[in-house]
N, C-alpha and C positions, 0 to 999 in steps of 0.2 A: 455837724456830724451826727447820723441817728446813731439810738440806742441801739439797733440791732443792724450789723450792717448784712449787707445783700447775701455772701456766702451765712452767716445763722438764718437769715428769715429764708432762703434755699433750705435747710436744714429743717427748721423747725417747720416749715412748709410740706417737708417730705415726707417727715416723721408722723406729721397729724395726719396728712393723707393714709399712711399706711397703716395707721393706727385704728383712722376708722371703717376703712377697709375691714382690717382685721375684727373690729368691735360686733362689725353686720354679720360677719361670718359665724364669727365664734356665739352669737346669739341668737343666730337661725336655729342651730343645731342642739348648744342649751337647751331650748325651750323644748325640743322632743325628748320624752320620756325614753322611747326607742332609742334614740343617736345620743343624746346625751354626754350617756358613759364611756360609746365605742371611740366619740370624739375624742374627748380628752386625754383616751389611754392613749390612743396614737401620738395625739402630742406630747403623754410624758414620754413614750419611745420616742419621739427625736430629739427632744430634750435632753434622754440619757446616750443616745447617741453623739449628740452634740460635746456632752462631759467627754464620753472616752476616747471618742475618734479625734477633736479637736482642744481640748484643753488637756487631758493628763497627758499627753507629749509634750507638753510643755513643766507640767511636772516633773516627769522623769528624762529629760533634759538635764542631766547635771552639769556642773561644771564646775564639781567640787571634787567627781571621780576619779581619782587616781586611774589613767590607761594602763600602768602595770600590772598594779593589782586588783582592780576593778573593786573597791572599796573604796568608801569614804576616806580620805584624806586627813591624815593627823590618830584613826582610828589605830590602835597597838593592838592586832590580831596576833601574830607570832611571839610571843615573850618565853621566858625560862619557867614560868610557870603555868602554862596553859595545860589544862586537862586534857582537852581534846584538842585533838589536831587540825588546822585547816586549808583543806586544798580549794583554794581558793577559782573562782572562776567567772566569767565576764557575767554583767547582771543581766546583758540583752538576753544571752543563752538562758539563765535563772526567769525572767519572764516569759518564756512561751511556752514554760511551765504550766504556768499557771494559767487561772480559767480568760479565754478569749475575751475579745472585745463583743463581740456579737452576740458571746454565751451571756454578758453582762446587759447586755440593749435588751434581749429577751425576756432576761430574768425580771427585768425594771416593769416591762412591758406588762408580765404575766402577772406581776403582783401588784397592778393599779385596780386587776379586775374584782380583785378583792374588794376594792370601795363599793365597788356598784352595791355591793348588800346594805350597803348605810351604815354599816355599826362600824366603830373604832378601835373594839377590842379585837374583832374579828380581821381588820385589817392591821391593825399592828401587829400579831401574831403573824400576818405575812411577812413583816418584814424581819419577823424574827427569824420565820424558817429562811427565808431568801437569805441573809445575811449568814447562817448557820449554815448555808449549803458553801456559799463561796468562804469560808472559812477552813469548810473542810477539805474543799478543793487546793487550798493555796498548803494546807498543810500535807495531804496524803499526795500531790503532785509534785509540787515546787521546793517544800522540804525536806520532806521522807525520803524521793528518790532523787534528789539530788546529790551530786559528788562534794558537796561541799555544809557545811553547816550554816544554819541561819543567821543575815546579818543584820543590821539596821535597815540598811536598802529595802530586804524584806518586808518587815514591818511598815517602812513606810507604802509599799506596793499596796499590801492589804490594807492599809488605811485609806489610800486613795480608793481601791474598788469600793467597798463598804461607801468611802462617802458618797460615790453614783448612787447608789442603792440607795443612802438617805435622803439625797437631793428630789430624786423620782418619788421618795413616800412623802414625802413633803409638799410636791405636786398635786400627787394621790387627792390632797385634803381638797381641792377643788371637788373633783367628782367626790368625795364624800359629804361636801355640804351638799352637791346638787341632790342628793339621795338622803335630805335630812328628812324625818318622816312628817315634818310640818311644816311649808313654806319653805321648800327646799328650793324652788328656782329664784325665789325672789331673795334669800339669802345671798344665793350664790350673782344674783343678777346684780344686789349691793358690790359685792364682790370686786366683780369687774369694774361697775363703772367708776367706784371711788377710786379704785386704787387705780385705773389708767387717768380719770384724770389727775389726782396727785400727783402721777407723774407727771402729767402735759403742766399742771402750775409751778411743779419744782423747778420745769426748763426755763420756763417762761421768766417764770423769778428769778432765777440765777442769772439769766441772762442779762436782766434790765438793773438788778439789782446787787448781781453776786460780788461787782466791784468795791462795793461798798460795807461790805458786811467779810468778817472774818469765814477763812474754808472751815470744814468741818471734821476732817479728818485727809488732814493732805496729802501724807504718807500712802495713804489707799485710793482715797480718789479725789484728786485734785480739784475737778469740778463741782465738787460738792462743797456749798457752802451756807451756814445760817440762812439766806434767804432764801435759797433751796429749801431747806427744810422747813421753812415758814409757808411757802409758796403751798409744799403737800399739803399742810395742815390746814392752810386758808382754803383752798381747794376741794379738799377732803370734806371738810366741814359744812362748806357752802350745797357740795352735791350729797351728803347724804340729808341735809337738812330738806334741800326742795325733794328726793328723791321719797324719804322717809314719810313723806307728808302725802306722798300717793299713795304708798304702799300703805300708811294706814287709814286714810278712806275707805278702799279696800278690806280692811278689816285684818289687816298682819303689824306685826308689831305690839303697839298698846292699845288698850280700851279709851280711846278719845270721845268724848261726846261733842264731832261736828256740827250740832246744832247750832255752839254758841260762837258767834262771828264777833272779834277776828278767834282763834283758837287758844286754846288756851295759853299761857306764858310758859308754863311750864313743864308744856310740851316740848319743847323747843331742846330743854336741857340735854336727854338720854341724849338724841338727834346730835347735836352737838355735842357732846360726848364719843358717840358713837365715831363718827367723822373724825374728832381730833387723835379715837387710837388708832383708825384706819389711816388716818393720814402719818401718823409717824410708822405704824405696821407696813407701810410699802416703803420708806426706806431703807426702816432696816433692813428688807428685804433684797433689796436694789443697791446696798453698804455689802447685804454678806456676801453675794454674788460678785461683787468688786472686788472682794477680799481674794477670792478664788480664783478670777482672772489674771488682778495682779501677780499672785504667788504663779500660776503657772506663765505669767509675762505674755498675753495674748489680751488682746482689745475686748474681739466683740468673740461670742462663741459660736458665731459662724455668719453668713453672710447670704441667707435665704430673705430678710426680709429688709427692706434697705432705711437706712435713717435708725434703726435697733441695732440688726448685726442678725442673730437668730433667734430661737424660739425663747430660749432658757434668760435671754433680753428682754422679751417681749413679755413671760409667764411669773418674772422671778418677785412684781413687788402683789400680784396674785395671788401668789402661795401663802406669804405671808397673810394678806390679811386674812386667807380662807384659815388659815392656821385658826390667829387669832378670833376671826368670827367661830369657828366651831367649838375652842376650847373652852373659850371666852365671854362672848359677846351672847351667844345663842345659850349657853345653858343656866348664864350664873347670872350676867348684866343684867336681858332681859327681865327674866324672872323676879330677881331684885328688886328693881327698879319700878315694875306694875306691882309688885306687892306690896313695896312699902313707900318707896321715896315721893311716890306721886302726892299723898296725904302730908309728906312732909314738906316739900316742895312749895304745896298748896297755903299750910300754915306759915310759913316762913314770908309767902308774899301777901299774907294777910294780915301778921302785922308787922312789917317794913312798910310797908306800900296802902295797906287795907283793900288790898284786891281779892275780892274770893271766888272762888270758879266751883264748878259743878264737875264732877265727874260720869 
Protein backbone atom coordinates (compact mmCIF):
# COMPACT_ATOMS: atom_id res chain seq x y z
CA UNK A 1 0.00 0.00 0.00
CA UNK A 2 1.55 3.57 -0.93
CA UNK A 3 2.01 6.36 1.38
CA UNK A 4 -0.14 8.42 -0.48
CA UNK A 5 -3.08 6.89 -2.02
CA UNK A 6 -4.56 7.95 -5.54
CA UNK A 7 -7.53 10.39 -4.17
CA UNK A 8 -4.28 12.61 -1.81
CA UNK A 9 -1.69 12.46 -4.68
CA UNK A 10 -5.35 13.80 -6.98
CA UNK A 11 -5.31 16.43 -4.22
CA UNK A 12 -1.86 17.34 -3.60
CA UNK A 13 -1.54 17.22 -7.48
CA UNK A 14 -4.36 19.89 -7.79
CA UNK A 15 -3.39 21.97 -5.22
CA UNK A 16 0.35 22.39 -6.58
CA UNK A 17 -1.07 22.88 -9.93
CA UNK A 18 -3.15 25.82 -8.83
CA UNK A 19 -0.79 26.89 -6.54
CA UNK A 20 1.67 27.54 -9.19
CA UNK A 21 -0.68 28.82 -11.35
CA UNK A 22 -1.41 31.23 -8.97
CA UNK A 23 2.60 31.94 -7.87
CA UNK A 24 3.13 33.05 -11.98
CA UNK A 25 0.24 35.37 -11.72
CA UNK A 26 0.59 36.88 -8.45
CA UNK A 27 4.38 37.53 -9.63
CA UNK A 28 3.90 39.02 -12.92
CA UNK A 29 2.05 41.67 -11.29
CA UNK A 30 4.25 42.10 -8.04
CA UNK A 31 7.07 42.84 -9.94
CA UNK A 32 5.23 46.15 -11.49
CA UNK A 33 5.71 49.09 -9.60
CA UNK A 34 2.40 50.40 -11.44
CA UNK A 35 0.07 47.14 -10.62
CA UNK A 36 1.54 46.19 -7.76
CA UNK A 37 -0.59 47.84 -5.23
CA UNK A 38 -3.85 47.82 -7.53
CA UNK A 39 -3.36 43.93 -7.39
CA UNK A 40 -3.39 43.15 -4.09
CA UNK A 41 -6.03 45.55 -2.98
CA UNK A 42 -8.44 43.74 -5.14
CA UNK A 43 -7.46 40.66 -3.48
CA UNK A 44 -7.81 41.95 0.12
CA UNK A 45 -11.48 43.00 -1.27
CA UNK A 46 -12.36 39.46 -2.00
CA UNK A 47 -10.76 38.28 0.69
CA UNK A 48 -12.93 40.60 2.92
CA UNK A 49 -15.77 39.75 0.79
CA UNK A 50 -15.10 36.24 1.30
CA UNK A 51 -15.22 36.96 5.49
CA UNK A 52 -18.66 38.61 5.20
CA UNK A 53 -20.62 37.01 2.53
CA UNK A 54 -19.33 33.51 3.41
CA UNK A 55 -18.00 32.89 6.90
CA UNK A 56 -19.93 35.46 9.33
CA UNK A 57 -23.22 33.59 8.49
CA UNK A 58 -22.05 31.12 9.87
CA UNK A 59 -21.09 33.09 12.90
CA UNK A 60 -24.24 34.48 13.26
CA UNK A 61 -25.94 31.33 12.94
CA UNK A 62 -26.93 30.75 16.35
CA UNK A 63 -28.25 27.98 17.92
CA UNK A 64 -28.24 29.16 21.21
CA UNK A 65 -31.10 31.77 20.22
CA UNK A 66 -34.01 31.54 22.08
CA UNK A 67 -37.08 32.05 18.89
CA UNK A 68 -39.13 33.70 21.63
CA UNK A 69 -37.15 36.08 22.80
CA UNK A 70 -34.46 36.55 20.29
CA UNK A 71 -31.75 36.41 22.98
CA UNK A 72 -29.33 34.40 24.14
CA UNK A 73 -30.48 31.76 26.09
CA UNK A 74 -30.09 31.38 29.89
CA UNK A 75 -29.45 35.43 29.68
CA UNK A 76 -32.04 37.23 32.71
CA UNK A 77 -33.02 40.37 30.66
CA UNK A 78 -36.50 41.05 32.66
CA UNK A 79 -35.86 40.71 36.51
CA UNK A 80 -37.58 42.94 39.53
CA UNK A 81 -34.72 44.86 39.43
CA UNK A 82 -33.82 46.23 36.03
CA UNK A 83 -33.46 49.90 35.44
CA UNK A 84 -34.25 49.95 32.11
CA UNK A 85 -36.83 48.21 30.45
CA UNK A 86 -36.54 46.01 27.54
CA UNK A 87 -38.57 45.53 24.56
CA UNK A 88 -36.99 43.15 23.24
CA UNK A 89 -36.73 42.19 19.36
CA UNK A 90 -35.66 39.49 16.67
CA UNK A 91 -31.59 40.12 16.20
CA UNK A 92 -32.25 39.59 12.11
CA UNK A 93 -34.28 42.92 12.27
CA UNK A 94 -31.33 44.52 14.81
CA UNK A 95 -28.83 43.70 12.06
CA UNK A 96 -29.84 45.40 8.98
CA UNK A 97 -29.33 48.14 11.16
CA UNK A 98 -26.34 48.09 11.12
CA UNK A 99 -23.50 48.93 8.26
CA UNK A 100 -23.99 46.53 5.18
CA UNK A 101 -21.91 43.80 4.00
CA UNK A 102 -20.83 45.71 0.98
CA UNK A 103 -20.40 48.98 2.91
CA UNK A 104 -17.74 46.64 4.91
CA UNK A 105 -15.99 44.87 1.38
CA UNK A 106 -15.48 48.62 0.44
CA UNK A 107 -14.31 49.93 3.55
CA UNK A 108 -11.59 47.01 3.60
CA UNK A 109 -10.99 47.68 0.02
CA UNK A 110 -10.41 51.63 0.40
CA UNK A 111 -8.16 51.19 3.42
CA UNK A 112 -5.57 48.76 1.73
CA UNK A 113 -4.84 51.97 -0.49
CA UNK A 114 -3.40 53.34 2.34
CA UNK A 115 -0.22 50.80 2.21
CA UNK A 116 0.66 51.85 -1.23
CA UNK A 117 2.43 55.05 0.68
CA UNK A 118 4.84 52.55 2.39
CA UNK A 119 4.69 53.78 5.86
CA UNK A 120 2.93 51.85 8.91
CA UNK A 121 1.88 54.62 10.93
CA UNK A 122 0.22 56.08 8.06
CA UNK A 123 -1.58 52.92 7.30
CA UNK A 124 -2.55 52.01 10.80
CA UNK A 125 -4.17 55.27 11.40
CA UNK A 126 -6.41 53.75 8.48
CA UNK A 127 -7.49 51.24 10.18
CA UNK A 128 -8.12 53.37 13.05
CA UNK A 129 -10.39 55.67 11.21
CA UNK A 130 -12.20 52.60 9.27
CA UNK A 131 -12.77 50.91 12.51
CA UNK A 132 -14.09 54.23 14.15
CA UNK A 133 -16.30 54.79 11.31
CA UNK A 134 -18.18 51.21 11.64
CA UNK A 135 -18.26 51.79 15.36
CA UNK A 136 -20.08 54.67 15.01
CA UNK A 137 -22.35 53.31 12.54
CA UNK A 138 -23.40 50.20 14.66
CA UNK A 139 -23.93 52.72 17.60
CA UNK A 140 -25.76 55.90 16.04
CA UNK A 141 -27.91 53.01 13.64
CA UNK A 142 -28.32 49.82 15.38
CA UNK A 143 -28.40 51.08 19.05
CA UNK A 144 -29.52 54.58 19.27
CA UNK A 145 -32.57 53.99 16.97
CA UNK A 146 -33.44 50.90 17.82
CA UNK A 147 -36.64 49.77 20.01
CA UNK A 148 -34.79 47.91 22.13
CA UNK A 149 -31.55 48.15 24.24
CA UNK A 150 -28.20 46.68 23.56
CA UNK A 151 -27.45 43.18 24.07
CA UNK A 152 -24.67 40.76 23.89
CA UNK A 153 -25.70 39.63 20.47
CA UNK A 154 -24.70 43.14 19.69
CA UNK A 155 -21.45 43.32 20.73
CA UNK A 156 -20.73 40.28 19.35
CA UNK A 157 -21.97 41.73 15.66
CA UNK A 158 -19.53 44.51 16.15
CA UNK A 159 -16.81 42.33 16.96
CA UNK A 160 -17.29 40.12 14.10
CA UNK A 161 -17.31 43.41 11.59
CA UNK A 162 -14.20 44.98 13.29
CA UNK A 163 -12.55 41.70 12.83
CA UNK A 164 -13.15 41.85 8.72
CA UNK A 165 -11.41 45.09 9.04
CA UNK A 166 -8.58 43.41 10.90
CA UNK A 167 -8.17 40.40 8.75
CA UNK A 168 -8.01 42.85 5.55
CA UNK A 169 -5.22 45.24 7.41
CA UNK A 170 -3.32 42.38 8.13
CA UNK A 171 -3.38 41.54 4.36
CA UNK A 172 -2.70 45.31 3.77
CA UNK A 173 1.03 44.22 5.25
CA UNK A 174 1.80 42.44 1.83
CA UNK A 175 1.35 45.63 -0.17
CA UNK A 176 3.12 47.34 2.62
CA UNK A 177 6.31 45.29 2.29
CA UNK A 178 6.07 45.56 -1.47
CA UNK A 179 6.44 49.49 -0.87
CA UNK A 180 9.28 48.99 1.63
CA UNK A 181 11.59 51.86 0.47
CA UNK A 182 14.52 49.41 0.25
CA UNK A 183 14.27 46.08 -1.49
CA UNK A 184 10.67 46.15 -1.35
CA UNK A 185 10.00 43.47 -4.12
CA UNK A 186 12.50 41.14 -3.14
CA UNK A 187 11.22 41.20 0.49
CA UNK A 188 8.01 40.70 -0.42
CA UNK A 189 9.04 37.99 -3.29
CA UNK A 190 10.76 36.12 0.00
CA UNK A 191 7.29 36.48 1.15
CA UNK A 192 5.44 34.44 -1.11
CA UNK A 193 7.63 31.92 -1.96
CA UNK A 194 8.66 30.78 1.69
CA UNK A 195 5.52 30.86 2.93
CA UNK A 196 3.62 28.95 -0.08
CA UNK A 197 6.17 26.51 -0.15
CA UNK A 198 5.90 25.79 3.88
CA UNK A 199 2.91 25.25 3.04
CA UNK A 200 3.33 22.60 0.07
CA UNK A 201 5.99 20.79 2.72
CA UNK A 202 3.46 20.99 5.65
CA UNK A 203 1.14 18.80 3.13
CA UNK A 204 3.64 16.80 1.98
CA UNK A 205 4.82 15.95 5.62
CA UNK A 206 1.62 15.31 7.18
CA UNK A 207 0.74 13.27 4.69
CA UNK A 208 3.82 10.73 4.63
CA UNK A 209 4.36 11.32 7.95
CA UNK A 210 1.40 12.89 9.96
CA UNK A 211 0.43 9.22 11.21
CA UNK A 212 3.17 8.90 13.16
CA UNK A 213 3.64 12.03 14.94
CA UNK A 214 1.12 13.52 17.44
CA UNK A 215 -1.78 16.43 15.96
CA UNK A 216 -1.20 19.61 16.88
CA UNK A 217 -4.00 21.13 18.04
CA UNK A 218 -6.88 18.79 17.09
CA UNK A 219 -9.63 20.62 18.51
CA UNK A 220 -9.09 23.31 15.74
CA UNK A 221 -7.51 21.48 13.06
CA UNK A 222 -7.35 18.08 13.00
CA UNK A 223 -4.86 17.88 10.18
CA UNK A 224 -2.44 19.55 11.66
CA UNK A 225 0.22 17.76 13.10
CA UNK A 226 4.05 17.93 14.49
CA UNK A 227 5.17 16.72 11.18
CA UNK A 228 3.13 19.44 9.61
CA UNK A 229 4.83 21.85 11.29
CA UNK A 230 8.20 20.26 10.95
CA UNK A 231 7.41 19.89 7.15
CA UNK A 232 7.02 24.20 7.09
CA UNK A 233 10.12 24.68 8.90
CA UNK A 234 12.20 22.14 6.94
CA UNK A 235 10.81 23.78 3.90
CA UNK A 236 10.91 27.26 4.90
CA UNK A 237 14.35 26.93 5.81
CA UNK A 238 15.69 25.09 2.89
CA UNK A 239 13.94 27.98 0.36
CA UNK A 240 14.91 30.93 2.07
CA UNK A 241 18.53 29.43 2.48
CA UNK A 242 18.95 28.80 -1.52
CA UNK A 243 16.65 31.88 -2.25
CA UNK A 244 18.76 34.26 0.26
CA UNK A 245 21.91 33.27 -1.34
CA UNK A 246 20.54 34.98 -4.77
CA UNK A 247 19.27 37.64 -3.43
CA UNK A 248 22.52 38.42 -1.78
CA UNK A 249 24.72 38.23 -4.69
CA UNK A 250 22.73 40.70 -5.85
CA UNK A 251 23.64 42.78 -3.17
CA UNK A 252 20.20 42.64 -0.73
CA UNK A 253 20.37 41.30 2.45
CA UNK A 254 23.93 41.23 4.06
CA UNK A 255 27.44 42.34 3.15
CA UNK A 256 28.89 38.72 1.98
CA UNK A 257 32.22 38.76 0.39
CA UNK A 258 31.51 36.23 -2.75
CA UNK A 259 34.95 36.08 -3.43
CA UNK A 260 35.74 33.46 -0.96
CA UNK A 261 34.49 29.75 -2.27
CA UNK A 262 32.51 27.87 -0.70
CA UNK A 263 30.86 31.17 1.19
CA UNK A 264 31.17 31.74 4.28
CA UNK A 265 29.70 29.25 7.20
CA UNK A 266 28.31 31.74 8.81
CA UNK A 267 26.26 33.02 6.40
CA UNK A 268 24.16 30.35 6.40
CA UNK A 269 22.91 31.24 9.98
CA UNK A 270 20.50 34.76 9.53
CA UNK A 271 19.28 32.45 6.33
CA UNK A 272 18.42 29.88 8.34
CA UNK A 273 17.11 31.79 10.87
CA UNK A 274 15.20 33.66 8.86
CA UNK A 275 13.46 30.51 7.16
CA UNK A 276 12.79 28.75 10.55
CA UNK A 277 10.42 32.07 11.70
CA UNK A 278 8.93 32.19 8.28
CA UNK A 279 8.28 28.69 8.49
CA UNK A 280 6.58 28.62 11.72
CA UNK A 281 4.96 32.59 10.76
CA UNK A 282 2.84 30.75 7.99
CA UNK A 283 1.23 28.36 10.31
CA UNK A 284 0.35 30.32 12.72
CA UNK A 285 -1.05 31.92 10.15
CA UNK A 286 -2.97 29.01 8.40
CA UNK A 287 -3.78 27.92 12.69
CA UNK A 288 -5.55 31.47 13.15
CA UNK A 289 -7.56 31.21 9.96
CA UNK A 290 -8.63 27.69 11.08
CA UNK A 291 -9.70 29.09 14.29
CA UNK A 292 -12.06 31.42 12.38
CA UNK A 293 -13.51 28.83 9.96
CA UNK A 294 -14.06 26.42 12.71
CA UNK A 295 -15.84 28.92 15.02
CA UNK A 296 -18.05 29.99 12.08
CA UNK A 297 -18.34 25.70 11.07
CA UNK A 298 -17.57 26.35 7.20
CA UNK A 299 -14.47 24.30 5.50
CA UNK A 300 -12.86 26.39 2.96
CA UNK A 301 -13.96 30.37 2.60
CA UNK A 302 -15.07 29.87 -0.64
CA UNK A 303 -14.54 27.91 -3.63
CA UNK A 304 -13.07 30.18 -6.46
CA UNK A 305 -9.71 28.41 -6.40
CA UNK A 306 -9.88 24.48 -6.32
CA UNK A 307 -7.45 22.20 -3.95
CA UNK A 308 -7.55 25.76 -1.28
CA UNK A 309 -11.23 26.70 -1.17
CA UNK A 310 -10.70 30.79 -1.68
CA UNK A 311 -8.53 33.54 -1.49
CA UNK A 312 -8.29 34.16 2.28
CA UNK A 313 -7.00 30.00 1.86
CA UNK A 314 -4.65 30.86 -0.55
CA UNK A 315 -3.35 34.55 1.20
CA UNK A 316 -3.76 33.63 4.98
CA UNK A 317 0.05 31.94 5.80
CA UNK A 318 1.22 35.41 3.49
CA UNK A 319 0.00 37.75 5.68
CA UNK A 320 1.54 36.43 8.42
CA UNK A 321 5.00 36.21 7.43
CA UNK A 322 4.62 39.73 5.49
CA UNK A 323 3.53 40.66 9.12
CA UNK A 324 6.45 39.35 10.61
CA UNK A 325 8.98 40.24 7.79
CA UNK A 326 8.03 43.95 8.09
CA UNK A 327 7.72 44.21 11.89
CA UNK A 328 10.44 42.00 12.44
CA UNK A 329 12.73 40.55 10.22
CA UNK A 330 13.40 43.85 7.92
CA UNK A 331 13.86 46.45 10.56
CA UNK A 332 15.34 44.81 13.79
CA UNK A 333 16.86 41.08 12.61
CA UNK A 334 18.45 42.33 9.62
CA UNK A 335 20.08 45.28 10.98
CA UNK A 336 21.22 43.18 14.11
CA UNK A 337 22.55 40.61 12.62
CA UNK A 338 25.01 42.84 9.86
CA UNK A 339 26.00 44.81 12.68
CA UNK A 340 26.92 42.73 15.07
CA UNK A 341 26.54 38.92 15.12
CA UNK A 342 28.45 38.52 11.77
CA UNK A 343 31.84 39.33 13.93
CA UNK A 344 30.45 37.07 16.44
CA UNK A 345 29.56 34.44 14.50
CA UNK A 346 32.98 34.65 12.93
CA UNK A 347 34.79 34.42 16.44
CA UNK A 348 32.94 31.61 17.70
CA UNK A 349 33.95 29.33 14.62
CA UNK A 350 37.42 30.52 15.04
CA UNK A 351 37.91 28.96 17.89
CA UNK A 352 35.56 25.88 17.99
CA UNK A 353 36.64 25.07 14.62
CA UNK A 354 39.77 27.64 14.00
CA UNK A 355 38.03 28.55 10.89
CA UNK A 356 38.46 32.31 10.03
CA UNK A 357 36.69 34.06 7.08
CA UNK A 358 37.01 37.63 5.81
CA UNK A 359 34.19 39.82 5.54
Amino acid sequence: MSLLSSSCLRSTIKKTTVGLIGSVTTFVFIRSDSFAGHFMSVICAVIAYEYYYIIVPGFQDFEVIDPKRHVLKGENYLTNHEKFTYNLEPASVRRKRGPSKMFLVLSSFVMTYFAHYGNSKFYSTSLTMITSVVVSLHFIFRWNKGNASPTILDLFDLFIDVLGIFITWLMGHIILLRYYPIYGTAYVTIVFLVAWTADAGALVFGKLFGKYTPKLMPRTSPNKTVASLLGAIVVGVLTMTSLGFVLMQRGYFFRINFSLQPPPLSSYVPLVSIGFVLGISSVVGDTFESIIKRAARVRHSGATLPGYGGFLDYFNSVAACAVVMYYFIVPIFIPFWENYNFGLINRILYVWFGLRFEW
